[in-house]
PDB file of N, CA, C and O in Angstrom:
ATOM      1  N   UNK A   1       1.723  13.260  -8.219  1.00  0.00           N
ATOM      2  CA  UNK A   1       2.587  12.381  -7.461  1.00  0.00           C
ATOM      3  C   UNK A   1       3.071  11.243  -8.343  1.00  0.00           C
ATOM      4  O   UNK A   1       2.290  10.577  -9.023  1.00  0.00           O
ATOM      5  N   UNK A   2       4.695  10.991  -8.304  1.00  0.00           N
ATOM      6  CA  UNK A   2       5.015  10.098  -9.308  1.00  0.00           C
ATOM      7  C   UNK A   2       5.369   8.975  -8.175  1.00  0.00           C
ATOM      8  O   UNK A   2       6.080   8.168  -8.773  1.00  0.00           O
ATOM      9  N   UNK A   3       5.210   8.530  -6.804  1.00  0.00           N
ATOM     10  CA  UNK A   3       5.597   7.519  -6.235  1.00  0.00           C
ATOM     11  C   UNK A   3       5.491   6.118  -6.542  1.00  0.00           C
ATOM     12  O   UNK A   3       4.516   5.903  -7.261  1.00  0.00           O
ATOM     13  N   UNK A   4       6.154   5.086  -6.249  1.00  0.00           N
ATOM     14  CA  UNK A   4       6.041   3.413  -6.881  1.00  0.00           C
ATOM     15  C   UNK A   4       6.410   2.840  -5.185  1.00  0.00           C
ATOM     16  O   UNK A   4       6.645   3.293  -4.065  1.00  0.00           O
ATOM     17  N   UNK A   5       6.284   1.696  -5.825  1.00  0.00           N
ATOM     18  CA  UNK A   5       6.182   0.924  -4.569  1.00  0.00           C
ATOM     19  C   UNK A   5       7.732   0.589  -3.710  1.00  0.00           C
ATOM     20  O   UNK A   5       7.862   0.141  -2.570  1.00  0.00           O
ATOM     21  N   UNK A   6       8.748   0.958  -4.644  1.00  0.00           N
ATOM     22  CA  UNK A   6       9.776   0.851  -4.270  1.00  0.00           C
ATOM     23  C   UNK A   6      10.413   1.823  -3.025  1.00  0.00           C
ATOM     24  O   UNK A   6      11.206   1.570  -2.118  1.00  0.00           O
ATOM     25  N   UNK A   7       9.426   3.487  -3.558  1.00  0.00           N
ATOM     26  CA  UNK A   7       9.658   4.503  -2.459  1.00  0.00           C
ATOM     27  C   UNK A   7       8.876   4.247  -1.328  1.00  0.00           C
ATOM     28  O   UNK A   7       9.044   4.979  -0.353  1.00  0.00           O
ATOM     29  N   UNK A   8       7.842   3.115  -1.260  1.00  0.00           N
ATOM     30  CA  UNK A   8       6.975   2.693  -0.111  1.00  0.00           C
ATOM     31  C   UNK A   8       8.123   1.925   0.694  1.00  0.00           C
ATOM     32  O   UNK A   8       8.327   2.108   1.894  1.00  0.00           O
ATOM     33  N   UNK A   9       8.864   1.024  -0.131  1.00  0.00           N
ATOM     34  CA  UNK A   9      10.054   0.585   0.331  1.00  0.00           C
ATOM     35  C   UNK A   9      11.303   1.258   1.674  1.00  0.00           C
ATOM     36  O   UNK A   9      11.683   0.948   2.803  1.00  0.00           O
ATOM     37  N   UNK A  10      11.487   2.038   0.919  1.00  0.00           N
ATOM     38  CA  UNK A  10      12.245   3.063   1.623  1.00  0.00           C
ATOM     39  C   UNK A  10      11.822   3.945   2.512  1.00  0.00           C
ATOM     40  O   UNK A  10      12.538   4.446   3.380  1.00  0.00           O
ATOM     41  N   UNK A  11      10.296   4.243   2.288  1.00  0.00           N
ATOM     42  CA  UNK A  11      10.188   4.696   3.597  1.00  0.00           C
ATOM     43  C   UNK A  11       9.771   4.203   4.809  1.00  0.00           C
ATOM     44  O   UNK A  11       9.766   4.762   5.905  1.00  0.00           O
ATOM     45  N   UNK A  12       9.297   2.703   4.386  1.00  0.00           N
ATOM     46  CA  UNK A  12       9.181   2.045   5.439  1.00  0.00           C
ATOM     47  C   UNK A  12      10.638   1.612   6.171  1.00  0.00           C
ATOM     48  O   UNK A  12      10.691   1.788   7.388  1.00  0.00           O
ATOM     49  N   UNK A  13      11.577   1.170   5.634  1.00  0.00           N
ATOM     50  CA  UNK A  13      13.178   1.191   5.974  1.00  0.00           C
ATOM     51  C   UNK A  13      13.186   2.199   6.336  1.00  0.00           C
ATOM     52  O   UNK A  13      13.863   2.062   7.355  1.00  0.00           O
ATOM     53  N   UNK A  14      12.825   3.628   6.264  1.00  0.00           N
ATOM     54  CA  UNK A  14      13.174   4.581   7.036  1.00  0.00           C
ATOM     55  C   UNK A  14      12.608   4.546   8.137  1.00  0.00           C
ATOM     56  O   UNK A  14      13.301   5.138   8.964  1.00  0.00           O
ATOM     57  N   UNK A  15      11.826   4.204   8.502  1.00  0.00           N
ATOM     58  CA  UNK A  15      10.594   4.140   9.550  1.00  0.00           C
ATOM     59  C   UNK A  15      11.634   3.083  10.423  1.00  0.00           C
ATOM     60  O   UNK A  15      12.235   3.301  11.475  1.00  0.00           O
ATOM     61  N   UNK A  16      11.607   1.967   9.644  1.00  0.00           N
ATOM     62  CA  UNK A  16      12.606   0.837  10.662  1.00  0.00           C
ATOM     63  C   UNK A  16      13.888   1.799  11.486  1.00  0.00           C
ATOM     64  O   UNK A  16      14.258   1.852  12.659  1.00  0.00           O
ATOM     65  N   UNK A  17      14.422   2.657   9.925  1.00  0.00           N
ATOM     66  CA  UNK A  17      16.170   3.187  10.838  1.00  0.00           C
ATOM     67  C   UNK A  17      16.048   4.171  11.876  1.00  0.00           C
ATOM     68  O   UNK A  17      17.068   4.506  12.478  1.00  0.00           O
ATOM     69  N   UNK A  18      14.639   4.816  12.245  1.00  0.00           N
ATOM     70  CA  UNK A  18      14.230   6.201  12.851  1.00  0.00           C
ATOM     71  C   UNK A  18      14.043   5.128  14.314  1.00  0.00           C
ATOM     72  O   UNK A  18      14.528   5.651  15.317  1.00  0.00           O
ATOM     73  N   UNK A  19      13.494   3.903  14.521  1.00  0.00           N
ATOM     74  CA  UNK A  19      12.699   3.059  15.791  1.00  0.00           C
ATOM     75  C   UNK A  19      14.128   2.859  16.248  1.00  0.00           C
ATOM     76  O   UNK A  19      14.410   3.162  17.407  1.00  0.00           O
ATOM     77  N   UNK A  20      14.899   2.455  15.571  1.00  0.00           N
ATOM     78  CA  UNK A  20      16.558   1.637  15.983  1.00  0.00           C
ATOM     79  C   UNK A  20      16.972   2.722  16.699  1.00  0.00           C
ATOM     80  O   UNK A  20      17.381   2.485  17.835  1.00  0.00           O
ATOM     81  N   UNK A  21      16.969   3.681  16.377  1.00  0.00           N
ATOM     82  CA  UNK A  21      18.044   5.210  17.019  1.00  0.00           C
ATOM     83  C   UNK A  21      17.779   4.818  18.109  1.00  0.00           C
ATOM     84  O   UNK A  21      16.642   4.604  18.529  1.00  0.00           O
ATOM     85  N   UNK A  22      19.335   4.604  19.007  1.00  0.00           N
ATOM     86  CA  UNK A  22      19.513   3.935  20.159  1.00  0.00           C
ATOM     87  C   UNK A  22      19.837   5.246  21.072  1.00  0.00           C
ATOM     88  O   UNK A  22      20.274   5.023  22.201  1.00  0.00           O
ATOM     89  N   UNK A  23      19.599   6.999  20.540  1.00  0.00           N
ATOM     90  CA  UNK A  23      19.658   8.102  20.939  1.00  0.00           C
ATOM     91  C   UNK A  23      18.712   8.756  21.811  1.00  0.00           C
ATOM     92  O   UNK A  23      18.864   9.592  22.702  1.00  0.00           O
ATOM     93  N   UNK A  24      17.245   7.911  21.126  1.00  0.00           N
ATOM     94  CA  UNK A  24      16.238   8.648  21.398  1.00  0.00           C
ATOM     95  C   UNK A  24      15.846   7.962  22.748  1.00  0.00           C
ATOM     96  O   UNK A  24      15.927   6.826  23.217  1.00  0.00           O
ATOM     97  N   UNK A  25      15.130   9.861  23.380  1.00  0.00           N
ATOM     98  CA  UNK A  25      14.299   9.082  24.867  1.00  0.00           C
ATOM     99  C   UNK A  25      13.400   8.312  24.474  1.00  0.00           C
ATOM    100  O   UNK A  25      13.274   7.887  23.326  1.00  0.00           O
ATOM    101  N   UNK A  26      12.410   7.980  25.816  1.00  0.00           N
ATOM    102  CA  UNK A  26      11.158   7.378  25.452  1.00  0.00           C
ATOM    103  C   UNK A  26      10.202   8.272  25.175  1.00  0.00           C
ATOM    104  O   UNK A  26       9.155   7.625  25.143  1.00  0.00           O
ATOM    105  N   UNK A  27       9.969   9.443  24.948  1.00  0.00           N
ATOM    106  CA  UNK A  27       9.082  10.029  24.548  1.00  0.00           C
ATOM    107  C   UNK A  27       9.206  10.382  22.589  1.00  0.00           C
ATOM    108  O   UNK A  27       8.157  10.610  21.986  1.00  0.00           O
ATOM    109  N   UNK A  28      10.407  10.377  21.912  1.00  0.00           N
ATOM    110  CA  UNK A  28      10.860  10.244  20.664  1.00  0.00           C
ATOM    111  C   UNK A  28      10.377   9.108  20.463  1.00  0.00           C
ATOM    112  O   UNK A  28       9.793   9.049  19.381  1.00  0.00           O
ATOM    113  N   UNK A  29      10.368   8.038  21.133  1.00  0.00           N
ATOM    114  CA  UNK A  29      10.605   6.254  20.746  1.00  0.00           C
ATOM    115  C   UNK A  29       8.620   6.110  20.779  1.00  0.00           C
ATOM    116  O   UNK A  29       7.899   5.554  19.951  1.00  0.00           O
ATOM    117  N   UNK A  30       8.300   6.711  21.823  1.00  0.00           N
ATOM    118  CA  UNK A  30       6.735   6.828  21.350  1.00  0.00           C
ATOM    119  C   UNK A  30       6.232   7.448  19.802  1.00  0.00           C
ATOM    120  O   UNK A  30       5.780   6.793  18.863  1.00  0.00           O
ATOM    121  N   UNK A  31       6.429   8.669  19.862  1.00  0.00           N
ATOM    122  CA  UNK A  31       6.465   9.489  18.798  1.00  0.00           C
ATOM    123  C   UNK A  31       6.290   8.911  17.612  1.00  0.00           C
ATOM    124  O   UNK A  31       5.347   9.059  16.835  1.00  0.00           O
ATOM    125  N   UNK A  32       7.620   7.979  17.463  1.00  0.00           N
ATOM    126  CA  UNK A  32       8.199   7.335  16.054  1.00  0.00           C
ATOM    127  C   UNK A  32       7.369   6.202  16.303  1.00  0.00           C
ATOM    128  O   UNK A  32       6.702   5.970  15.295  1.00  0.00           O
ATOM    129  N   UNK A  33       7.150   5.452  17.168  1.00  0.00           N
ATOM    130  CA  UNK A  33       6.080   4.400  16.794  1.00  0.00           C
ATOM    131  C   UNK A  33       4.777   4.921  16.104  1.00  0.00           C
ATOM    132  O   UNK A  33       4.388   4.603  14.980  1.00  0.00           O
ATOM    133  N   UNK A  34       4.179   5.770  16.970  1.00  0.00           N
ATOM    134  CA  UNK A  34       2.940   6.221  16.410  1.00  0.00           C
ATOM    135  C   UNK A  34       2.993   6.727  14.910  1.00  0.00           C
ATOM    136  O   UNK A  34       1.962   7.087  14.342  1.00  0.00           O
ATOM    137  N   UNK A  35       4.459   6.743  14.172  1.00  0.00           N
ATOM    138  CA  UNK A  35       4.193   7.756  13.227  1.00  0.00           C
ATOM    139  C   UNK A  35       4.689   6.459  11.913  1.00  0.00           C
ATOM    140  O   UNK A  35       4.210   6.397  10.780  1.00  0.00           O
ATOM    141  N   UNK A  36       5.616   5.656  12.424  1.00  0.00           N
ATOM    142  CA  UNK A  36       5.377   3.834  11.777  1.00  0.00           C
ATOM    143  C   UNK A  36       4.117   3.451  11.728  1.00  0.00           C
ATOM    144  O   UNK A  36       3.647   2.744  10.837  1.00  0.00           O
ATOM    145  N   UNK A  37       3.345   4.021  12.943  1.00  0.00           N
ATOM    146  CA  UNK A  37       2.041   2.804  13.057  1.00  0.00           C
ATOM    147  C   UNK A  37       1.444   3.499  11.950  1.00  0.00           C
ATOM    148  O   UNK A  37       1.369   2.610  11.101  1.00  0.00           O
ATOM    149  N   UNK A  38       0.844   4.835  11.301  1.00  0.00           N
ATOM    150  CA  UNK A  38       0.847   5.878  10.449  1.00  0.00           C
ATOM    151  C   UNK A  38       0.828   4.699   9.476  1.00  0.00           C
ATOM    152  O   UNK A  38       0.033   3.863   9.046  1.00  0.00           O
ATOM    153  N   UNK A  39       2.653   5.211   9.292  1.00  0.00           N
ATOM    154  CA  UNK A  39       2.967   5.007   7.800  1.00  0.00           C
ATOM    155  C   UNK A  39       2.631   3.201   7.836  1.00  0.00           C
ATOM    156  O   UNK A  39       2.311   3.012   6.662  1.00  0.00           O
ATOM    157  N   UNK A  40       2.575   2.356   8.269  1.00  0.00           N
ATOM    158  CA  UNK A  40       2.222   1.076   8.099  1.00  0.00           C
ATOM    159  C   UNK A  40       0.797   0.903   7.132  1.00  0.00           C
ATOM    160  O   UNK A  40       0.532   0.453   6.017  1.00  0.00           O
ATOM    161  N   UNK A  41      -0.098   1.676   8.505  1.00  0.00           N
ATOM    162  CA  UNK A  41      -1.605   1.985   8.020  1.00  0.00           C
ATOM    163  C   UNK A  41      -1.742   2.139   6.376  1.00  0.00           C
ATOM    164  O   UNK A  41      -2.466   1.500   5.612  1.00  0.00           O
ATOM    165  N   UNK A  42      -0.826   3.176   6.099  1.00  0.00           N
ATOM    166  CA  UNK A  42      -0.776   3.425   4.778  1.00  0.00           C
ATOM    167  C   UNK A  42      -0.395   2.757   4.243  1.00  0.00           C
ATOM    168  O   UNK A  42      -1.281   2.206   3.591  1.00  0.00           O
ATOM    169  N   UNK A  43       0.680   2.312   4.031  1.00  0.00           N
ATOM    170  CA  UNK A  43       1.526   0.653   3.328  1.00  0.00           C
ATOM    171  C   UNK A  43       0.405   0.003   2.985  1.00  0.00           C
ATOM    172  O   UNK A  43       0.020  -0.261   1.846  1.00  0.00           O
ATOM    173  N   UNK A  44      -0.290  -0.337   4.382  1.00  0.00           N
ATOM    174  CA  UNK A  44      -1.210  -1.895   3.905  1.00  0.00           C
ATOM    175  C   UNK A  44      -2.101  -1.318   2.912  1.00  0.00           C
ATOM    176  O   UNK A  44      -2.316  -2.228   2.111  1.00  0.00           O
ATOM    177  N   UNK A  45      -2.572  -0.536   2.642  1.00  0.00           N
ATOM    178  CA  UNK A  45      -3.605   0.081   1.934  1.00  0.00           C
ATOM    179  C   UNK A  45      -2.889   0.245   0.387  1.00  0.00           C
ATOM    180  O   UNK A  45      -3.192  -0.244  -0.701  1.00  0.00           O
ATOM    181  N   UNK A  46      -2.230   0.801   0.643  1.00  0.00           N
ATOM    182  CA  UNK A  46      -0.803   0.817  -1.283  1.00  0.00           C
ATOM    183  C   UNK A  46      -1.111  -0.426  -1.587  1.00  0.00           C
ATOM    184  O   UNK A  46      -1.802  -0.699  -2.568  1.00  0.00           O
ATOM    185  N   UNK A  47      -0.535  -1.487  -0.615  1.00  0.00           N
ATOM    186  CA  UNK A  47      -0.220  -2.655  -0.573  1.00  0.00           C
ATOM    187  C   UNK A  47      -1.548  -3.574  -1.178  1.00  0.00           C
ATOM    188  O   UNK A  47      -1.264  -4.511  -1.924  1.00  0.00           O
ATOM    189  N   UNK A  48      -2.694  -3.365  -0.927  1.00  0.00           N
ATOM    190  CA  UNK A  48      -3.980  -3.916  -1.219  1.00  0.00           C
ATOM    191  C   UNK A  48      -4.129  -3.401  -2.015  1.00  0.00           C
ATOM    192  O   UNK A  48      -4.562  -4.133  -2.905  1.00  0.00           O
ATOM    193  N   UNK A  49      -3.960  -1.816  -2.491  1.00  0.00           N
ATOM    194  CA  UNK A  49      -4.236  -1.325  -4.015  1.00  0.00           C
ATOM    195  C   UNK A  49      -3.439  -2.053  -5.094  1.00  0.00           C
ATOM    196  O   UNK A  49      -4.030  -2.401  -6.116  1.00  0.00           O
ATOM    197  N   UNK A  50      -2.130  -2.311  -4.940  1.00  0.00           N
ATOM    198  CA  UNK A  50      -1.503  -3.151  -5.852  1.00  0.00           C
ATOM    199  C   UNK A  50      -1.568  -4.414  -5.980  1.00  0.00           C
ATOM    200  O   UNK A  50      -1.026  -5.040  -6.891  1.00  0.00           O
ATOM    201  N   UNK A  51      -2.358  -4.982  -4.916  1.00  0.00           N
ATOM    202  CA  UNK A  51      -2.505  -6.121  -4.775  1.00  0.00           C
ATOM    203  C   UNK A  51      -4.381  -6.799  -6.295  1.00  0.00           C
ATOM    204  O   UNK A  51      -4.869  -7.744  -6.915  1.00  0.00           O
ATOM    205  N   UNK A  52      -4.525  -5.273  -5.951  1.00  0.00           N
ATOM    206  CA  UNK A  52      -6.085  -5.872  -6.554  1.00  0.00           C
ATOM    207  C   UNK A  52      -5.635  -5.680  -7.868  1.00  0.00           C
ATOM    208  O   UNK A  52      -5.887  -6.543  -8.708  1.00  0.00           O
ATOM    209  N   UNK A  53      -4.844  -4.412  -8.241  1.00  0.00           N
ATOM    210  CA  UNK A  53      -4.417  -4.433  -9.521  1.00  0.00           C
ATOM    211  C   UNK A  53      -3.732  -5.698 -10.318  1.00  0.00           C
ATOM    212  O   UNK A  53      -3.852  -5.873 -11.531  1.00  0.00           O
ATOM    213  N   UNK A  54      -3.122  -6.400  -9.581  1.00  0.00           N
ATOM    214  CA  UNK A  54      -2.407  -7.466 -10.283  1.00  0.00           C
ATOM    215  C   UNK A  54      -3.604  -8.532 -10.204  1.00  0.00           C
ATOM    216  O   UNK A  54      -3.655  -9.123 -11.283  1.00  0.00           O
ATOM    217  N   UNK A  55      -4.525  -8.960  -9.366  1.00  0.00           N
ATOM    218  CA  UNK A  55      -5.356  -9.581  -9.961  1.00  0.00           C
ATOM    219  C   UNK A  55      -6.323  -9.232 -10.738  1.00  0.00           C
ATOM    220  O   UNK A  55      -7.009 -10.135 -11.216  1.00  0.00           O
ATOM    221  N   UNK A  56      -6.547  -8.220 -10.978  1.00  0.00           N
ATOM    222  CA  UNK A  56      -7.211  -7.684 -12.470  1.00  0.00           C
ATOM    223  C   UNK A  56      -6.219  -7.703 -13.359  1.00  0.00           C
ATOM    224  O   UNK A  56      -6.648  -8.091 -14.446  1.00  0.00           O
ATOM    225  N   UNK A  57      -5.230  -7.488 -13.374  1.00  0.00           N
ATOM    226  CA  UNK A  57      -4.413  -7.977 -14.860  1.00  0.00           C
ATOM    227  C   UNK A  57      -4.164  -9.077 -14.986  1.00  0.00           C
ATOM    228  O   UNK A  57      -4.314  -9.413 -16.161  1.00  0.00           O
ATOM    229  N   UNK A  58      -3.750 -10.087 -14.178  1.00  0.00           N
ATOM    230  CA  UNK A  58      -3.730 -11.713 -13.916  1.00  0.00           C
ATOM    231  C   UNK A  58      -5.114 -11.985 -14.572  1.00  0.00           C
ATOM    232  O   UNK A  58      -5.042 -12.713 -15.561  1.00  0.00           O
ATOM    233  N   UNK A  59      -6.300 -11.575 -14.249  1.00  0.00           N
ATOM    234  CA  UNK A  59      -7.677 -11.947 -15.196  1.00  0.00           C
ATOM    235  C   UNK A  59      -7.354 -11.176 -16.848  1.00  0.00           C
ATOM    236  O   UNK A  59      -7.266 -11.739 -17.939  1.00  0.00           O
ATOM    237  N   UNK A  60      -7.275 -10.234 -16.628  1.00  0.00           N
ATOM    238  CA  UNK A  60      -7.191  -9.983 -18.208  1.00  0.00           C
ATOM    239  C   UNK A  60      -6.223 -10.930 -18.781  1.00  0.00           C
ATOM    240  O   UNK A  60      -6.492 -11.896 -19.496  1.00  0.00           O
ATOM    241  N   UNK A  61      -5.245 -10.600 -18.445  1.00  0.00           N
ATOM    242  CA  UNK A  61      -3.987 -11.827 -19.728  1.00  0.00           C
ATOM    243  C   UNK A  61      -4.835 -13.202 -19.471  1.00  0.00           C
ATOM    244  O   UNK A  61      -4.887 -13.800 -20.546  1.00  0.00           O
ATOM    245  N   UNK A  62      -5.440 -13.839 -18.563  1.00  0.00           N
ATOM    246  CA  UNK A  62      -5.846 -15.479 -18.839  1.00  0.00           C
ATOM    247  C   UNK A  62      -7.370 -15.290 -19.775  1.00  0.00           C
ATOM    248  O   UNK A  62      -7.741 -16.117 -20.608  1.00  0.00           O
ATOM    249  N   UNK A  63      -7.989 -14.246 -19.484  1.00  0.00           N
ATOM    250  CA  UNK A  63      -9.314 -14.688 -20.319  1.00  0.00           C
ATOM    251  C   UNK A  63      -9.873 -13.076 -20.856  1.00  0.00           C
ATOM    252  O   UNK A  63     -11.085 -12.882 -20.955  1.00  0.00           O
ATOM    253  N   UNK A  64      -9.095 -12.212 -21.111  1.00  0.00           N
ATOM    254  CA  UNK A  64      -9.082 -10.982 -22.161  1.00  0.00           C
ATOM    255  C   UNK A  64     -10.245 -10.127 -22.132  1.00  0.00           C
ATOM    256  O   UNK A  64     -10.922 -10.000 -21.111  1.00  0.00           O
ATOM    257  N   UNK A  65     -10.479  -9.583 -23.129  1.00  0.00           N
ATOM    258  CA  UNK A  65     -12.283  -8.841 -22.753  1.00  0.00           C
ATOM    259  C   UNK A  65     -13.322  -9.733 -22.341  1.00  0.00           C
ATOM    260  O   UNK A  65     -14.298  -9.361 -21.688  1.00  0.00           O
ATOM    261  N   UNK A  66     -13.092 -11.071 -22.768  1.00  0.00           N
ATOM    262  CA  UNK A  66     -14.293 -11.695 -22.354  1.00  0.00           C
ATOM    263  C   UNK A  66     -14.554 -11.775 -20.713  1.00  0.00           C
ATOM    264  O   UNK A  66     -15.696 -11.731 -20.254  1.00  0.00           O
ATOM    265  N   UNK A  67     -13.792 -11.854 -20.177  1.00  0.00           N
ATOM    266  CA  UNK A  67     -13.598 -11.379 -18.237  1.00  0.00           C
ATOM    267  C   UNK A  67     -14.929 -10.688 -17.796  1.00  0.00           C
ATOM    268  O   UNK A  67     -15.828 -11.123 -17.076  1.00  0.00           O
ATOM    269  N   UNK A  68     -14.766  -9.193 -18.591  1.00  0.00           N
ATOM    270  CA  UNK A  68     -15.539  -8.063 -18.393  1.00  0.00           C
ATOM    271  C   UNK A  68     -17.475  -8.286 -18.074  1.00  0.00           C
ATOM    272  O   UNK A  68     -18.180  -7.431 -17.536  1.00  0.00           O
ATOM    273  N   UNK A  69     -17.728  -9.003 -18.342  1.00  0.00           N
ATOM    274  CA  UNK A  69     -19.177  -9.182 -17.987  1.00  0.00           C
ATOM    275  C   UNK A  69     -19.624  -9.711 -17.140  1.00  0.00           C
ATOM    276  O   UNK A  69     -20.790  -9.728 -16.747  1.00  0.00           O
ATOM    277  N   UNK A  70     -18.514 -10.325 -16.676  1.00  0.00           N
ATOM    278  CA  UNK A  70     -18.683 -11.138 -15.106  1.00  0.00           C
ATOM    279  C   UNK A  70     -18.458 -10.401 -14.156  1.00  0.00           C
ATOM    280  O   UNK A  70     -19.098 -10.492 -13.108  1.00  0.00           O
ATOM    281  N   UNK A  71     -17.097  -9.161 -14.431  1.00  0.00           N
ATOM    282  CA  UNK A  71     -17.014  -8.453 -13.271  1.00  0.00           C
ATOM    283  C   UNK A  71     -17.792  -7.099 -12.860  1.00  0.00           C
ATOM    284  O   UNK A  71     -17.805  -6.440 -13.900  1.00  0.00           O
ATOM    285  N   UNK A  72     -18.351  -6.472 -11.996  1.00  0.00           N
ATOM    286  CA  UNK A  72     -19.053  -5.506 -11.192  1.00  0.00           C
ATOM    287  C   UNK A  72     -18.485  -4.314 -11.860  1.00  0.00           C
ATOM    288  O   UNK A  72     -17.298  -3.990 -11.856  1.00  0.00           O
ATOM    289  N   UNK A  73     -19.765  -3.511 -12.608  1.00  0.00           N
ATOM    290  CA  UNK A  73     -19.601  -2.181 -12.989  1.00  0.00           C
ATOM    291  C   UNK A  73     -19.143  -0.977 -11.888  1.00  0.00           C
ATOM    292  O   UNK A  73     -20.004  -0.287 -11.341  1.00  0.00           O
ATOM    293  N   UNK A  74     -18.286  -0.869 -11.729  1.00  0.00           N
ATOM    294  CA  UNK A  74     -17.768  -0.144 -10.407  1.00  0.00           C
ATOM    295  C   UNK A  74     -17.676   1.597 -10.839  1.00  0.00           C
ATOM    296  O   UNK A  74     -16.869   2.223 -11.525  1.00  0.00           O
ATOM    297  N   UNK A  75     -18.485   1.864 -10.341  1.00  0.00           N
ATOM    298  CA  UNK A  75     -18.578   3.488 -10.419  1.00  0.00           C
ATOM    299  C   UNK A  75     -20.157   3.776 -11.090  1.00  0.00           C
ATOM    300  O   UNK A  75     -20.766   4.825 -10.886  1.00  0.00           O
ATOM    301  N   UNK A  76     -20.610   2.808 -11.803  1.00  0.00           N
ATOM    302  CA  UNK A  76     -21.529   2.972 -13.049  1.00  0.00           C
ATOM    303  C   UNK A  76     -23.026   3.117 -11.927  1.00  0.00           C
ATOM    304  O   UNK A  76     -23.129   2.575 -10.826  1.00  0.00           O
ATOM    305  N   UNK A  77     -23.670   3.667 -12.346  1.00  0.00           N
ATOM    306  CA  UNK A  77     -25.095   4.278 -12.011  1.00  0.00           C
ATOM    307  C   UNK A  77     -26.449   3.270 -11.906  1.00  0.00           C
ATOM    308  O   UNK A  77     -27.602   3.574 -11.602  1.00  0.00           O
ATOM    309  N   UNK A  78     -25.971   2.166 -12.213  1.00  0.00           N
ATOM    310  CA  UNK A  78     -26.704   1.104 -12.372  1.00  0.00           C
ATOM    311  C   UNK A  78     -26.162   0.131 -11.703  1.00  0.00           C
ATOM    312  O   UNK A  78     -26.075  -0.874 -12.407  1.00  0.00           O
ATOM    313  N   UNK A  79     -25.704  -0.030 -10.504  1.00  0.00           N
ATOM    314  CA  UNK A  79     -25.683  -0.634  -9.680  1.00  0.00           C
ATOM    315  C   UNK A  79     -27.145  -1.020  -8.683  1.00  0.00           C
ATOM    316  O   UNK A  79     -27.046  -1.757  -7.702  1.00  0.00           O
TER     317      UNK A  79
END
């Protein structure tokens, strides 16, 4: 999967242009909520993954390898 946050973009705008359709009954207009509420779910979660990433690189560029011993061996067996 090559997705970026920009196609999170768009499909959330898609999600917005699918709720607007001034076509659909109320049983479509349910449908498409539940399937926004979905894709939201997911968003926030992208959204927190990129979110932690930039504060791990925000720590590396201010204080470089030396960072590393302060922060939690994550995955490592010795926890």
């Amino acid at each position: 999967m090559k997705n970026k946050l920009g196609d999170l973009n768009n499909h959330l705008f898609a999600a917005l242009e699918r709720l607007s359709d001034e076509d659909l009954n109320s049983d479509q207009i349910e449908q498409e909520a539940k399937r926004a509420d979905a894709i939201v779910s997911v968003a926030d979660k992208i959204i927190g993954n990129a979110d932690l990433q930039l504060k791990a690189a925000k720590l590396w560029a201010e204080h470089g390898s030396q960072i590393m011993p302060m922060l939690p061996k994550i995955g490592s067996s010795d926890q």
